[in-house]
N, C-alpha and C positions, 0 to 999 in steps of 0.2 A: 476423480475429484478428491475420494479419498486421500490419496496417496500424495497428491499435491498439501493438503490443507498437513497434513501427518508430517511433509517435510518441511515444510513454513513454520510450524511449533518445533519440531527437531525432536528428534530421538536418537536414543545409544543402543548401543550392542552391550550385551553384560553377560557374563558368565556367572552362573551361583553353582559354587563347589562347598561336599560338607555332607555328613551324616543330618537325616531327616529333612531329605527334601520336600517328601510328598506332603509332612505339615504344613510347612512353608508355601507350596503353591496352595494349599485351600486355604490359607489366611488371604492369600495376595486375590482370591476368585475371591472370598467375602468381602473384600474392602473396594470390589470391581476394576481391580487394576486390572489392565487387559493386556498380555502378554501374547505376541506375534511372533511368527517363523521360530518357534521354539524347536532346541532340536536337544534330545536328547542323546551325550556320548555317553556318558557311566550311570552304574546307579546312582553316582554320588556327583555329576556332573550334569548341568543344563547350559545352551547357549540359547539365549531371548533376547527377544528386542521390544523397548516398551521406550512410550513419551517421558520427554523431561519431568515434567511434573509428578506423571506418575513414579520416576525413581526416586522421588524425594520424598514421596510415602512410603517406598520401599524402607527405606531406611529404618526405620524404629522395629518393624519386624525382624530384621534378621543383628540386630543391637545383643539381644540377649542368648541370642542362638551360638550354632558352632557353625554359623556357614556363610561363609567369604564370598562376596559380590566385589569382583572386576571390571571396570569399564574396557572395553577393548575395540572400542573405534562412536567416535560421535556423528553425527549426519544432520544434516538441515542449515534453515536459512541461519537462526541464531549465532550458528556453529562457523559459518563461512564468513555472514557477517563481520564477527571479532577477530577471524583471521586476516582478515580486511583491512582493519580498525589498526591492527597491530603491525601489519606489511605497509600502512599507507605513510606512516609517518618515516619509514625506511625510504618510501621510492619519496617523497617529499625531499627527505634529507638529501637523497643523490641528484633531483632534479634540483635545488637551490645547490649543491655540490657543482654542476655540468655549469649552471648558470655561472657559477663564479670563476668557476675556470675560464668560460667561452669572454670573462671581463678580462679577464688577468689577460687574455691571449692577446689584446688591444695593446698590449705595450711592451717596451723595449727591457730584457730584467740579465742577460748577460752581454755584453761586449767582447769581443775575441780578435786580439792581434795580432797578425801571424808576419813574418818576413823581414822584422826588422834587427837584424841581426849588428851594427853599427851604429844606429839611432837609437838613443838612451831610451829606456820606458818611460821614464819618468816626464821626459820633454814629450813625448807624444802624449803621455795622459792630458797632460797640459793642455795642450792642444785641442784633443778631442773636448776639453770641458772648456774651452773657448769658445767652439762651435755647436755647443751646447747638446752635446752626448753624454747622455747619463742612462743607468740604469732606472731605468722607471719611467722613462720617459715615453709617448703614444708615437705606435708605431708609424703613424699616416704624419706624423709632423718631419720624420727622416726623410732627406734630400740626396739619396746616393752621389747625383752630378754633380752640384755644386759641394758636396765635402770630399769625394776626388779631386777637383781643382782645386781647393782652397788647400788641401793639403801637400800637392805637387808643390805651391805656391810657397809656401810656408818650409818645406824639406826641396833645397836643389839636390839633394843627394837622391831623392827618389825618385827613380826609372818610370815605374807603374804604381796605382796604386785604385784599389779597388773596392768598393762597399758594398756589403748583400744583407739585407733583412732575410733571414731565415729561421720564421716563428717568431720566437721570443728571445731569437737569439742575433744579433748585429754583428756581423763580420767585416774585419778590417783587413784584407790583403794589399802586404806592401814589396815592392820589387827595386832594391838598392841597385844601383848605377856598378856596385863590386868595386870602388877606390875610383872611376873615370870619371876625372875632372874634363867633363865638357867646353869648356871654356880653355883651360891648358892645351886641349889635342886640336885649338885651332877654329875656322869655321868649318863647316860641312851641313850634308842634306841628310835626311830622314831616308830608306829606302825600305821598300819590302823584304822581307827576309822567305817568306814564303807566299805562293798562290792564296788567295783569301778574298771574302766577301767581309768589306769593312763594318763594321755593326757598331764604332765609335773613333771618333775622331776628338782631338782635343789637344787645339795649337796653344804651346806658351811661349814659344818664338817661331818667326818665318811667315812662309807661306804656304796656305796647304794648293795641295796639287790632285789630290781626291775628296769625295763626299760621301758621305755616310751612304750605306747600298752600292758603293762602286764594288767592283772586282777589279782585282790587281795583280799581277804577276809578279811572281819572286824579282827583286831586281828593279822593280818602278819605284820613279822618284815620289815619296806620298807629300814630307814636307819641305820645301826648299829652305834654303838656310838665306837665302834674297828679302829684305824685305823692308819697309818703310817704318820709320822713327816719329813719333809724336809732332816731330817739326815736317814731317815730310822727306824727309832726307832717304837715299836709299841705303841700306845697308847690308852688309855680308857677314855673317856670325853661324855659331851651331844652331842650327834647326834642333827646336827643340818641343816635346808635346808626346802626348800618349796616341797609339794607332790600333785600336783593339778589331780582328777580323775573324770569321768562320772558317777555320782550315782545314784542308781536309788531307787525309791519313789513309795511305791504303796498304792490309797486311794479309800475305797469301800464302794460305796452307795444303799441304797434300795429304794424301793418307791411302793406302793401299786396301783395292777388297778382298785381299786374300793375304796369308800369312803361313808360313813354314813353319810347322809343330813338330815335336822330336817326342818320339813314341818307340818303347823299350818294344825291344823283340824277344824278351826273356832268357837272353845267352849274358850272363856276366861273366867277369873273370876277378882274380884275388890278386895281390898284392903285399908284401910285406917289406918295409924298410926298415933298417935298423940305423939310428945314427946317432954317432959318437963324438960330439963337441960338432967341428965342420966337418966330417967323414960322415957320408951316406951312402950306406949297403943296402941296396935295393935286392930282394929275395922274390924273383919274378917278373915279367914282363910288363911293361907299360901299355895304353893304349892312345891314341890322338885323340883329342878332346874333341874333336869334329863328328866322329862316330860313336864316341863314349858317353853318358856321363857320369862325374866323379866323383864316391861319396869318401873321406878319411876321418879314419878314429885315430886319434892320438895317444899315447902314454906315457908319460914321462917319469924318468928316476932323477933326483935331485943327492949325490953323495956327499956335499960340501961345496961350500963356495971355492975352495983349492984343487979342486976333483975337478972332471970334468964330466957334464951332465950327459944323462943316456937317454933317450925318445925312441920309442918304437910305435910304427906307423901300420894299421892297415887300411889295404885300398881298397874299394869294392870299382871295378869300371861293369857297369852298365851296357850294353851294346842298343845304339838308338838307329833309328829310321825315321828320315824327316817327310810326313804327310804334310801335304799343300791342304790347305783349312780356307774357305769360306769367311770372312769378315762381315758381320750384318752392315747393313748399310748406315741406319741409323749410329751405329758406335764408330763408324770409319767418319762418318760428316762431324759428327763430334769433335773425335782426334783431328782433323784438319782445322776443325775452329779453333780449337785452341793453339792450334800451329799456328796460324794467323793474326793470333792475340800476340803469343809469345813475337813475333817481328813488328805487329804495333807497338809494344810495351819498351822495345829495342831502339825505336824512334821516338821516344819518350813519349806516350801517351798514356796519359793516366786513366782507368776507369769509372772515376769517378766525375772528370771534366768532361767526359763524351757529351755531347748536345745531342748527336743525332747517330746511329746506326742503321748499316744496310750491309747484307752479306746476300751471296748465293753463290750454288752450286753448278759446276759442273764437272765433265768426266776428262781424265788426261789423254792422252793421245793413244796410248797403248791400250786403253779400256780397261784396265784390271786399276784402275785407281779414281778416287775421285779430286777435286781442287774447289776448293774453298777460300770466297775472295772477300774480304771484311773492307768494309769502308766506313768512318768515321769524318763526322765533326766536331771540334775544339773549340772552344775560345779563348783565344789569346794574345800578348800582345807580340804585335810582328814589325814594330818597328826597328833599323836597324841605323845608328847611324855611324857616314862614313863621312872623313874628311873629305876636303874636295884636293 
């Protein structure tokens, strides 16, 4: 209970250094200051612990003295308290800090255009602030669907085009038609360009021939270029409209569990060349780079640019022996994934569009290798279209 009530009023650690200590503690025992866990290191050195209060009667005693009192660590509730008092207004700051962030995250504060490489920026700002995109604006009032159609709508020139809230940042991807004037190459249909589960559809001419969730084979007719006019009338024109599907990628890699390493047998031999502009004096034997390997030191004299320059070479060859070496398994599955990457990246897929990933492993036919099969998902659009 003592020791409770002792840290609730709070007490310090002090050190009193200094000729005439021993005066100093019978002053401090007449005035009943009560000093605890006192330890003495020098003659001229004490380390005590005594309550608040009582160090503030300390004080006038050792005023006129030679001997220096150090605080060297404080304790108690007081003490933690004011630590408290002083870190609260800190985490305060950073809690109304998180809070103003978690507001600001509520809304729209960059815009980002990518793909428009022949559409003016200037007409597209336009645009977007027609359809009332701006920075600042709350994130939950953006309509990705309707500002891709209104923009196809708005640019025949654009193929694809595409809107992501990402944070607090608004992406606009756009995919020009590359100069194909639709309308010049005639009528024609939409078709698949590759295998795909359709994840959006969105006719601006024709008629569609699939539904959102269909699967489709490279080659199927998605929108026909067939289709009915205002008056009812039939008509034959470019199919025309955005076809966005799930596609899928598949890239396969090998890799061997074992590897042939070249390991010196400690037999070298020397070599000396000496060569004189294009004349090479070889002083010595060669060896085949297959059984060798080749270290050369060079040195060159330089006599004038009207001279002709002197180089003298030596060889060292090395005499090797190729050991057959163990591959861990772990670094062989590795090097095949990445083999597998590098002929997805070949079929243009990017790492960063992947939606979905699946690999696994098995062994090649010969057993000393393994094969590594990567499959991916994409989205993107796979409409293609062909005259009729």
């Amino acid at each position: 209970m003592t020791s409770l009530w002792l840290w609730w009023q709070g007490y310090v650690t002090i050190r009193l250094r200094g000729p005439g200590l021993e005066r100093l503690l019978n002053k401090i025992a007449d005035l009943d200051i009560v000093l605890f866990q006192v330890e003495r290191l020098t003659s001229d050195v004490v380390i005590a612990r005594l309550r608040v209060q009582d160090f503030r009667r300390l004080r006038p005693l050792v005023r006129d003295s030679h001997i220096s009192v150090s605080i060297l660590d404080k304790h108690g509730a007081p003490f933690l308290l004011r630590r408290f008092k002083l870190r609260g207004f800190l985490a305060i700051g950073c809690l109304l800090s998180f809070l103003l962030i978690m507001y600001l995250a509520n809304f729209i504060w960059f815009i980002e255009v990518s793909g428009n490489s022949t559409l003016a920026a200037e007409t597209l700002k336009e645009a977007l602030e027609d359809l009332q995109l701006r920075a600042g604006m709350v994130r939950s009032a953006v309509q990705p669907r309707l500002i891709e159609v209104e923009l196809l709508k708005r640019f025949p020139d654009l193929a694809w085009a595409q809107v992501e809230v990402q944070g607090v940042k608004l992406e606009v991807i756009l995919t020009e038609r590359d100069g194909l004037d639709v309308e010049q190459a005639g009528p024609g249909h939409i078709y698949a360009a590759a295998d795909a589960l359709i994840t959006e559809l969105l006719v601006l001419r024709g008629t569609p021939q699939v539904r959102d969730g269909s699967t489709v084979r490279k080659g199927e007719l998605l929108i026909s270029g067939e289709y009915y006019d205002h008056r009812g009338v039939k008509q034959f024109g470019a199919a025309q409209g955005v076809v966005k599907g799930r596609v899928w990628y598949e890239g396969v890699g090998e890799a061997a569990l074992s590897r042939w390493e070249a390991v010196k047998t400690g037999r070298s031999h020397r070599q000396y060349v000496l060569a004189i502009g294009p004349l090479r004096v070889p002083l010595g034997r060669s060896y085949p780079e297959e059984t060798h390997l080749r270290e050369a030191r060079e040195w060159s004299l330089s006599l004038g640019r009207a001279l002709v320059p002197i180089n003298w070479s030596r060889i060292n060859y090395h005499e090797v022996e190729y050991v057959r070496t163990a591959v861990p398994r772990d670094q062989a599955e590795r090097a095949a994934y990445e083999l597998a990457w590098e002929s997805l990246r070949r079929q243009g897929v990017a790492e960063e569009l992947v939606l979905e990933e699946r690999s696994w492993v098995e062994a090649v036919a010969d057993a000393d290798g393994i094969r590594v099969t990567v499959q991916v998902e994409v989205l993107e659009e796979i409409g293609l279209f062909m005259t009729h």
